[in-house]
N, C-alpha and C positions, 0 to 999 in steps of 0.2 A: 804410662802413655804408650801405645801400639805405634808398630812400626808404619802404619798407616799414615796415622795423624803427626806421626814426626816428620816424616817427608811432604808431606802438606803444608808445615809450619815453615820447611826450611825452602821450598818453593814461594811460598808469599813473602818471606826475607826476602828470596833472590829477587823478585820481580819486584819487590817494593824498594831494592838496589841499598840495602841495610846489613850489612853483611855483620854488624856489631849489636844489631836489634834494636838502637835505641835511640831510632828515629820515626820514620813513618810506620814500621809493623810496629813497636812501639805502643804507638796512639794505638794501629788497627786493632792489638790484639786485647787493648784494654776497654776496647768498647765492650759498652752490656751487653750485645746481640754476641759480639762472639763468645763472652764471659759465660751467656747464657746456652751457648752451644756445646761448651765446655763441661762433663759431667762433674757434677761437685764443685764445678767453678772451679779446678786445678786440672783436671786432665784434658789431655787435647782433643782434638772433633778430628772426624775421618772425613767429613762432608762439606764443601762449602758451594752452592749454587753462584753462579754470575750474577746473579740478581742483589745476593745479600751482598759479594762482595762490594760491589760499586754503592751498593747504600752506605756501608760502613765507610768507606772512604770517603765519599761524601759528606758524612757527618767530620769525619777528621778534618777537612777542610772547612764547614762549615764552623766549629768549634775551636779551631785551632788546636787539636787535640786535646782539648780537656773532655775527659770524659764525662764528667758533672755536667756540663752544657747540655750533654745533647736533649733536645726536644726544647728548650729553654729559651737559648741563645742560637742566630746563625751571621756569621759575617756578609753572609750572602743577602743581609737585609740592607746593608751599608756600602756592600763592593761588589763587584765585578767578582767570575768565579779567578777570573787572571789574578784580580789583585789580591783575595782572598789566599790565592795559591802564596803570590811572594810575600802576603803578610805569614803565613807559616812557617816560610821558609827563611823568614827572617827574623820570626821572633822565637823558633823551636832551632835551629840549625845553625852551626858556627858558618858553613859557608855553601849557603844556599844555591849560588852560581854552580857550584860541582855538582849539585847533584842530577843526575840523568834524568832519573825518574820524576821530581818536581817539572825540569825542563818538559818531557814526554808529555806528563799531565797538562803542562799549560798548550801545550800544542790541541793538545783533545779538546778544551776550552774554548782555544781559536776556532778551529775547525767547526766548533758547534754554533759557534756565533754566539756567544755566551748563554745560549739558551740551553736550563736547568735540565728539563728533559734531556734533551739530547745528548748533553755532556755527560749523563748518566749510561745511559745508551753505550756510548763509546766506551766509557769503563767497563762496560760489563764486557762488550767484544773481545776489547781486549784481554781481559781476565776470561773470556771462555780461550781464547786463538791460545794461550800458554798452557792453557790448559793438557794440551795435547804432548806437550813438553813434559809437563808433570806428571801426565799419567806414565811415558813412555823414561821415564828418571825412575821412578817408580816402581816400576816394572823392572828393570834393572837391578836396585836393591833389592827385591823378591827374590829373582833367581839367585843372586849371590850367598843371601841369609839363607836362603834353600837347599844350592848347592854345599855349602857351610855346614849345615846340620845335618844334612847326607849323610857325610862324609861322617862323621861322627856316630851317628845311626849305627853306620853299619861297621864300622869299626868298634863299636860297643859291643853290638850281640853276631858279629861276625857273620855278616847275611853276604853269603858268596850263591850267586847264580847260578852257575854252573853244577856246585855242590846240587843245591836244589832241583836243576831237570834231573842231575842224575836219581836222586833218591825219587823223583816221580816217575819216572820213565820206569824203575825197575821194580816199581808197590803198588800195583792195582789197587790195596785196600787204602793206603797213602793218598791216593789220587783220590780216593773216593773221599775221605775224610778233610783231604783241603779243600776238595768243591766243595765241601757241604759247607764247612766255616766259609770262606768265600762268598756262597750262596746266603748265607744269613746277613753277612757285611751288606751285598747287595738287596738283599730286603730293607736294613732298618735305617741306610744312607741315600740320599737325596741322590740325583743326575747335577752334573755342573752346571751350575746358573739358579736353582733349585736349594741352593745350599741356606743355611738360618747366617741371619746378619750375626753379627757379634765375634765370629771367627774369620777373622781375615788378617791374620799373623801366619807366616810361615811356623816358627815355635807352634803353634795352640794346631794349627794342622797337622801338622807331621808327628805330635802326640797324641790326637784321636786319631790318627791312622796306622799308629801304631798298635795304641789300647783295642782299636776298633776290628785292624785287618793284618797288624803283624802279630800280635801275638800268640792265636793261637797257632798261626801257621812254624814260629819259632818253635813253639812246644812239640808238635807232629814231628818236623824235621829234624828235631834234634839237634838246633843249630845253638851259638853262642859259645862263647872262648871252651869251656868244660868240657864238652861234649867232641869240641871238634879237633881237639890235640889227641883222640884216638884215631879219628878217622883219617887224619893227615899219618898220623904211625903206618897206617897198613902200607900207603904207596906213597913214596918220596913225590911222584908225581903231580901228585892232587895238590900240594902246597908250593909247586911251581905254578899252578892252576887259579889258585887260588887271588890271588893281586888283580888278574884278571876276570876273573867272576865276585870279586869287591867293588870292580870299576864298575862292571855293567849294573850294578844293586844302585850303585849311585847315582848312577845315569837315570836311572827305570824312576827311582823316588824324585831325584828330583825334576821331573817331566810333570809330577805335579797329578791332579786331580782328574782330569779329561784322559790320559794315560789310564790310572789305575781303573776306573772306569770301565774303560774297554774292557779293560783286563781282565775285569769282575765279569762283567757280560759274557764273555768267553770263556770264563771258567764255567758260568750258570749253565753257558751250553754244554760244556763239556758232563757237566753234573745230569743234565737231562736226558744226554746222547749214555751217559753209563746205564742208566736206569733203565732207558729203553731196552736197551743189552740184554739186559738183567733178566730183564719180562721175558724176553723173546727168547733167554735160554731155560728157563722156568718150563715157557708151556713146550718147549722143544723135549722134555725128558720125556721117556714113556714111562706109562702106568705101569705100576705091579713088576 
């Protein structure tokens, strides 16, 4: 299960006020629709619209969460959606008075005037308004497992910054061979927003951005623990330097996608501004 749809799952806990599971996300999460959103019917779903959510919950209520009911049976033929609500809460729940969320729902009931539509309505608003919560919770875990494998990253193959303008700054033909890998990154990878569904883990990122646009640039620069206990020999210096061009590697990756981007773009130019160079000292030589 991706980190996506775990934090999805623990968002519809929190807002179904289930902090143990095994009450209302419970029911929610053993209904078909979501079973069926689930691949292989064990792993979690990255997606959920407002629309299915308040179906699904309405069916829990309608059913008293059996999930065998739904389509079947609905209490909603015999009660009121209010009294439907405290028949759940009192035939599924040791103590249905505490709970928030039962309470909150039966308020959206009132409010609709017990009419079916509209008390569906209301669920879904309210599951889109948390929404924004979820995505922004979300968002958070990202940067963390991000910054997280940063750090590791570049503590693995020792990618120091600073290391790296130096050895660009002083290899013309270096500069030329990372624009060009660069430049190919940038051919066969999408623009942000552009990207194929299915990778939306920081892990499963930050390893085709590795395979895709670190490594061949590790290979060029000669970076990685091997390599770089010679070059800290020559000047004591470079390995007081060094902590602080680790920082900025970590920083730079995990900025994430729209960063390297640019990045990429700027190096393409750099790749086309050399070429032109190139041309332009070509036809500058004379003949004979």
């Amino acid at each position: 299960m991706d980190l996506r749809a775990k934090n999805l799952k623990k968002g519809i806990i929190k807002l179904l006020d289930d902090p143990e599971g095994q009450g209302l996300s419970k029911f929610f999460f053993e209904h078909p629709l979501i079973r069926g959103l689930s691949e292989n019917g064990n792993k979690g779903f990255s997606n959920l619209s407002g629309d299915k959510f308040s179906k699904v919950l309405m069916d829990v209520l309608r059913t008293g969460g059996d999930s065998q009911k739904v389509g079947r049976e609905s209490n909603f033929d015999n009660y009121t959606i209010t009294q439907s609500i405290d028949k759940v809460g009192k035939d599924k729940f040791k103590d249905p008075d505490g709970s928030e969320t039962l309470g909150l729902i039966k308020t959206f009931s009132k409010e609709a005037s017990e009419d079916i539509k509209e008390f569906q309505n209301k669920l879904e608003s309210w599951f889109d308004e948390q929404g924004d919560q979820m995505k922004d919770w979300f968002s958070r875990e990202i940067k963390k497992v991000t910054l997280i494998t940063s750090v590791i990253l570049v503590l693995l193959f020792n990618i120091d910054t600073v290391r790296i303008y130096e050895a660009l700054s002083q290899n013309e033909q270096l500069r030329i061979q990372f624009a060009n890998s660069a430049f190919e990154y940038f051919k066969i990878n999408p623009k942000e927003g552009e990207e194929k569904e299915g990778v939306d883990t920081p892990q499963e990122k930050l390893t085709q951005f590795y395979s895709g646009s670190l490594e061949k640039p590790i290979d060029l620069l000669g970076l990685g623990w091997p390599q770089s206990w010679a070059y800290y020999k020559e000047d004591g210096l470079r390995m007081l330097w060094a902590p602080f061009g680790m920082a900025l590697s970590v920083l730079a990756i995990s900025f994430g996608a729209p960063f390297w981007y640019d990045v990429i773009s700027r190096v393409n130019q750099l790749r086309n501004t050399t070429q032109q160079n190139q041309s332009k000292n070509m036809k500058a030589q004379p003949v004979g």
